[in-house]
C-alpha positions in Angstrom: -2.3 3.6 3.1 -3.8 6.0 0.7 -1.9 9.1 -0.5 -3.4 12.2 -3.0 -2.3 12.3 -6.4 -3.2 13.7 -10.0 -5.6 16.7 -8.5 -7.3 17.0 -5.6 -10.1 14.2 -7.0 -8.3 11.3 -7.2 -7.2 8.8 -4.6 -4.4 6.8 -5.1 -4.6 3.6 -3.5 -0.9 2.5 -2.4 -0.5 -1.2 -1.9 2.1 -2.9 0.3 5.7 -2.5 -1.2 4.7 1.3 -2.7 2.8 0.0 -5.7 -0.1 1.3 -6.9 -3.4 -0.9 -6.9 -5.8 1.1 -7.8 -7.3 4.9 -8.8 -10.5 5.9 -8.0 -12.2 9.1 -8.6 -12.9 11.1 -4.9 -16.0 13.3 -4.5 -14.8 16.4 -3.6 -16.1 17.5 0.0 -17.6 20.6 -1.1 -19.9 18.6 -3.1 -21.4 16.6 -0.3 -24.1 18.0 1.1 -25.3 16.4 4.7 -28.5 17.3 5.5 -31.8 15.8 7.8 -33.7 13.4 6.2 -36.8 14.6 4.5 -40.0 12.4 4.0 -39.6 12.3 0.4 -36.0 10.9 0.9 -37.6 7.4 2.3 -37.1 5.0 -0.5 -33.8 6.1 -1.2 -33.2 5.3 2.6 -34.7 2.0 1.8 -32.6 1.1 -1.7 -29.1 2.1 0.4 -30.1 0.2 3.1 -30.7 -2.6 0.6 -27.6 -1.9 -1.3 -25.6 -1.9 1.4 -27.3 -5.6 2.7 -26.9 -6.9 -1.1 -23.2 -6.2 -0.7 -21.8 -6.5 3.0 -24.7 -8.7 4.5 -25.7 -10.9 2.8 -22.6 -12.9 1.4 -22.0 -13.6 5.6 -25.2 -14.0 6.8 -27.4 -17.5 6.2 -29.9 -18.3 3.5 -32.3 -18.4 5.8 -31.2 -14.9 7.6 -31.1 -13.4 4.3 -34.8 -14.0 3.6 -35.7 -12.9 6.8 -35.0 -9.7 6.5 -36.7 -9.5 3.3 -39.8 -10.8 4.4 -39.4 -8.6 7.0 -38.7 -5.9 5.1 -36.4 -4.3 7.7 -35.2 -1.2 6.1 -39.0 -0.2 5.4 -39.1 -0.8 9.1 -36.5 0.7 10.1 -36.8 3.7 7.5 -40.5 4.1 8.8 -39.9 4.3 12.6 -36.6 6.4 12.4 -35.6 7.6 8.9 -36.6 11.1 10.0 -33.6 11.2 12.6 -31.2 10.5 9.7 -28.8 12.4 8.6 -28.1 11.9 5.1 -25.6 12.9 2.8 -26.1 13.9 -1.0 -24.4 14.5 -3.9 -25.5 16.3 -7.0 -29.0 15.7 -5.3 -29.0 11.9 -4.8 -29.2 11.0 -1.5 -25.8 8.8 -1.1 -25.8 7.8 2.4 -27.4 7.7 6.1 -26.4 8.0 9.8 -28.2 7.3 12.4 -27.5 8.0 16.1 -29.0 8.3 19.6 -27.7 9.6 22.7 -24.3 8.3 22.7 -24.4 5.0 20.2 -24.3 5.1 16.3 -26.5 2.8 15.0 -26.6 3.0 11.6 -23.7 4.1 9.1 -24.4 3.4 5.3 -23.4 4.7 2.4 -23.9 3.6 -1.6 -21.3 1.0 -2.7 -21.2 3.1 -5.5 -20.1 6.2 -3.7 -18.4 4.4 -0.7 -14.6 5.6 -0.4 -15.5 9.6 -1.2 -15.8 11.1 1.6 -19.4 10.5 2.2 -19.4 8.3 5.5 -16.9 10.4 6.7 -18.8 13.7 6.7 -21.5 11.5 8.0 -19.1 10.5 11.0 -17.9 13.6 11.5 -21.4 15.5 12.3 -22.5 12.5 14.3 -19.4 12.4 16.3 -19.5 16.2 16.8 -23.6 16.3 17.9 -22.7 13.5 20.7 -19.8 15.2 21.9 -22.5 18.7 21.9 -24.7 16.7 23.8 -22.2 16.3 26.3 -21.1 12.4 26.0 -17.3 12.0 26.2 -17.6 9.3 23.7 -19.2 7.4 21.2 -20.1 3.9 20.6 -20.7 1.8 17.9 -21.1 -2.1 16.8 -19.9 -3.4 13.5 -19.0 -7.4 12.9 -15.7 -9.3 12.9 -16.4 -10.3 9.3 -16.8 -6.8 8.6 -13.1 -5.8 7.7 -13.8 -2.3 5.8 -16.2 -1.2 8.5 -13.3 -1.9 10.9 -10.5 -0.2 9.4 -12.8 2.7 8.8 -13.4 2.9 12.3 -10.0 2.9 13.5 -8.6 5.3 11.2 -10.7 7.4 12.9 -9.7 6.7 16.8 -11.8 4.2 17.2 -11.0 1.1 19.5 -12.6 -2.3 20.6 -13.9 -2.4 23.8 -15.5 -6.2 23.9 -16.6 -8.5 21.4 -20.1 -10.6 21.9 -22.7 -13.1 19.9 -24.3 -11.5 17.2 -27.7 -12.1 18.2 -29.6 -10.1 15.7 -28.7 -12.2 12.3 -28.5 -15.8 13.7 -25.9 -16.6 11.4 -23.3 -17.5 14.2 -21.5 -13.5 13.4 -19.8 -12.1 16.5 -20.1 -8.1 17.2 -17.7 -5.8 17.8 -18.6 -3.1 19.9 -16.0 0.2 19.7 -15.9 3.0 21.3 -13.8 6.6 20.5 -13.1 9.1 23.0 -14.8 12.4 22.0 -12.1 15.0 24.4 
């Protein structure tokens, strides 16, 4: 549970019992910007979607999945195929994070380590959420991994719920996928 306290910019995180683990400065949400992506914004689409590999992926993936993906150089891939259907948000005008989203599934979510827990993926969220439910989908779908316990709780603070779970195929690291799904009415 996390409750405000000290100003408006600071997050109090409350730990079981009422104690208090931890304060960390919040990015106010009038200073996040969320925005399309922009050609020039393509290698910082590349270092958060390394960043965000370094520090979720990689310490649950295999050695040999790891370097995969760097040979592969998925997120210059990815970046160069569909970075300009982004939507990124930015703060004091450094691009801190990404969505990504077709028809009715979001497919990408990623945001900076160092600016994760401000408010960044979820003004992210919220405008993808809002542009599927425009587009007339009643919901939204996403995958995230069972590993993945952040991602998770994320997602169900904000009404999202598991529908099935399924090999992960893409990482061949023996992961299982979560796919859940949040009613847009």
């Amino acid at each position: 549970m996390s409750v405000f306290a000290g100003g408006a910019n600071v997050e109090r995180i409350v730990a079981a019992g009422g104690a208090s683990a931890s304060i960390r400065s919040m990015q106010p949400a009038s200073t996040i910007e969320v925005r399309s992506a922009r050609p020039n914004d393509a290698a910082a689409l590349r270092e958060i979607l390394l960043d965000t590999f370094e520090s979720t992926w990689r310490p649950n993936v295999t050695p040999a999945a790891a370097q995969a993906f760097l040979d592969e150089e998925r997120p210059a891939v990815y970046v160069a195929e569909r970075g300009l259907e982004f939507r990124v948000a930015e703060v004091g005008g450094e691009v801190v994070g990404l969505v990504h989203w077709q028809n009715d599934f979001v497919h990408a979510l990623h945001v900076r380590p160092s600016h994760a827990r401000r408010g960044a993926g979820a003004r992210l969220m919220d405008l993808a959420e809002a542009e599927i439910a425009a587009a007339g989908f009643a919901s939204a779908l996403l995958e995230t991994d069972t590993f993945n316990q952040r991602s998770q709780a994320f997602y169900a603070a904000r009404g999202y719920q598991e529908a099935r779970r399924y090999p992960d195929t893409e990482w061949n690291s023996g992961l299982t996928t979560i796919l859940l799904v949040k009613s847009l009415d």
